[in-house]
C-alpha positions as CSV (number, residue, x, y, z in Angstrom):
1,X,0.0,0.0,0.0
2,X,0.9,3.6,0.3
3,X,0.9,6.5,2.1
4,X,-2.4,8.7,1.9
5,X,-0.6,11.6,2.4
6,X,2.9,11.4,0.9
7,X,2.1,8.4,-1.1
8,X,5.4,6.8,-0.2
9,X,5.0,2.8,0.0
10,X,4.1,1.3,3.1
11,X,5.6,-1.9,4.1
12,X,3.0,-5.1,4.5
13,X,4.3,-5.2,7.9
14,X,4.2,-2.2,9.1
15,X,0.9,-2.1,10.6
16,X,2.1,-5.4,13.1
17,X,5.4,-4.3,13.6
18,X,5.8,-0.6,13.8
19,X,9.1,1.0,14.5
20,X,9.2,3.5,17.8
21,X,11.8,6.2,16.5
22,X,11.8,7.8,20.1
23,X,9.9,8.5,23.0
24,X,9.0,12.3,24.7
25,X,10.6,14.0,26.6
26,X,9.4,16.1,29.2
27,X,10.8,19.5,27.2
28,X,9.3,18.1,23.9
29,X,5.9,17.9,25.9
30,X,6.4,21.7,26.7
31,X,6.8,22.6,23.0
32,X,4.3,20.1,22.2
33,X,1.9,22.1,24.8
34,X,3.4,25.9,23.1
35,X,2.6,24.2,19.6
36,X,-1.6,23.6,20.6
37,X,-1.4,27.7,21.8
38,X,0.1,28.6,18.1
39,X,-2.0,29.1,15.6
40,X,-2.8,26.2,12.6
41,X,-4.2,25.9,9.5
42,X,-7.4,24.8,8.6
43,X,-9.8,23.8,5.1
44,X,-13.5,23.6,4.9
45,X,-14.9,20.3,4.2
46,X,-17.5,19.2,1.5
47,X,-20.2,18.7,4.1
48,X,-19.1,21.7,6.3
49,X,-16.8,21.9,8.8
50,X,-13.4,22.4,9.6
51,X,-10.3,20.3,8.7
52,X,-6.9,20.8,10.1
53,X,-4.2,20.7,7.3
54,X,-1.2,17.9,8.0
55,X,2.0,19.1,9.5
56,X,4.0,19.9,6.7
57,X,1.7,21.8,4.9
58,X,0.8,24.2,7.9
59,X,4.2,24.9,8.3
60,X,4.3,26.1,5.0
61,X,1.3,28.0,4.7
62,X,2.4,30.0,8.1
63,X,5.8,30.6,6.6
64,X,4.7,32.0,3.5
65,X,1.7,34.1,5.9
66,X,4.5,35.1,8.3
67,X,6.6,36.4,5.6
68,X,4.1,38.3,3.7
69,X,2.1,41.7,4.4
70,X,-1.4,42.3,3.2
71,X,0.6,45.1,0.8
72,X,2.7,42.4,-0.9
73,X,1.8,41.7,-4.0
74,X,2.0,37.7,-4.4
75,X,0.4,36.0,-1.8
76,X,-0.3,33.1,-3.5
77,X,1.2,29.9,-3.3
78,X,1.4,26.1,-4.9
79,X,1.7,23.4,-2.8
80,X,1.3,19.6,-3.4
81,X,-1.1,17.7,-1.1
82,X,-2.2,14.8,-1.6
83,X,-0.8,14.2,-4.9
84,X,-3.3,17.2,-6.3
85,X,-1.3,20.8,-6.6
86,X,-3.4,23.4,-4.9
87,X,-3.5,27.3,-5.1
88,X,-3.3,28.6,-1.7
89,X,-4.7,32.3,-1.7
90,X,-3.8,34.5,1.3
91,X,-5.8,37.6,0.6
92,X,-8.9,35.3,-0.3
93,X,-8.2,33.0,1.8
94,X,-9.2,30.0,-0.2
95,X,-7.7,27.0,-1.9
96,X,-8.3,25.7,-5.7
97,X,-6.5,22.9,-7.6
98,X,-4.5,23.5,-10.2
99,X,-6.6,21.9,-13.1
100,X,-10.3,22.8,-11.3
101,X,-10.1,26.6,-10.2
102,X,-14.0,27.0,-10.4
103,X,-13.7,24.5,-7.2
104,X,-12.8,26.5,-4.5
105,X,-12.6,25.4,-0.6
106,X,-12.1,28.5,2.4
107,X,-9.4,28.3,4.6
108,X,-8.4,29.6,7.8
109,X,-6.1,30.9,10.5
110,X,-7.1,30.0,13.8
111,X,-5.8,28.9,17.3
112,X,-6.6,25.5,18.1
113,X,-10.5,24.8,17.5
114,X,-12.5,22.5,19.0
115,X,-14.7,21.6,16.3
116,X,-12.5,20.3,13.8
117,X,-13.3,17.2,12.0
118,X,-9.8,16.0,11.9
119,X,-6.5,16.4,10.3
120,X,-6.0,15.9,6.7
121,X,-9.0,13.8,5.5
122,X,-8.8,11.5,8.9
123,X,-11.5,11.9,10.9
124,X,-10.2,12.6,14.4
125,X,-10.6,10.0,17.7
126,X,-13.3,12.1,19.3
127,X,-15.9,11.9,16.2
128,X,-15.7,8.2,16.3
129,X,-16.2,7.9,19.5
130,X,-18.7,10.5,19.5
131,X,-20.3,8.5,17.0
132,X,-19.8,5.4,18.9
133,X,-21.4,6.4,21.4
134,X,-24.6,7.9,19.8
135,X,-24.7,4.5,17.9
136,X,-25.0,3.0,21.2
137,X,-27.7,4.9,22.3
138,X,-29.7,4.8,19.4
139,X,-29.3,0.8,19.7
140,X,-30.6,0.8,23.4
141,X,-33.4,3.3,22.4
142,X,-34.4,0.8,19.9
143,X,-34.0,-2.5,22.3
144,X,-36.1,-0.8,24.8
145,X,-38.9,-0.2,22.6
């Protein structure tokens, strides 16, 4: 298989036997804990709703927003994700891909929301167990009936 992101292959193995590279530390908690109070990066979703871009991506999206003023003139960028070049406007704050500019998606600035549906097309923990949990309930509604 490959990566959904990066597409890079993916070992068959991988999943069983998964390499720790290293462990925390108590200082890389710290930055960990700075990082949530920064700001990130985030695209509306089809259906609504907020996505947080990956790591790479908001890193360059806050570079190229950190270096610019609302008085230079490109502040536009390309950027690969997911295998699709997008074109990241800063002053309209919206993304297109390359080949389908009519299709355009909002993005955002923001500190750390709440409400986010996850991180780069992967839902997040919390919806599925919110999900879970109100598939649970439904089933107990309908055994009680």
């Amino acid at each position: 298989g490959q990566c959904a992101l990066c597409r890079a292959p993916v070992p068959r193995g991988f999943i069983f036997n998964p390499e720790v590279v290293e462990q925390s530390t108590d200082e890389e908690k710290d930055e960990e804990e700075e990082e949530e109070e920064s700001y990130k990066w985030y695209y509306e979703g089809r259906g609504g709703g907020w996505w947080e871009y990956d790591e790479r991506t908001s890193e360059e999206l806050e570079s190229k927003f950190s270096s610019s003023s609302s008085s230079t003139p490109e502040r536009q960028m390309e950027l690969m994700i997911a295998g699709y070049i997008y074109i990241i406007d800063l002053d309209t704050m919206v993304q297109k891909r390359k080949v389908a500019q009519h299709i355009q998606r909002k993005i955002k600035r923001d500190r750390n929301i709440s409400d986010k549906r996850g991180v780069a097309g992967i839902k997040s923990n919390r919806n599925r167990t919110d999900r879970g949990a109100n598939n649970n309930n439904n089933n107990n509604n309908n055994n009680n009936n």
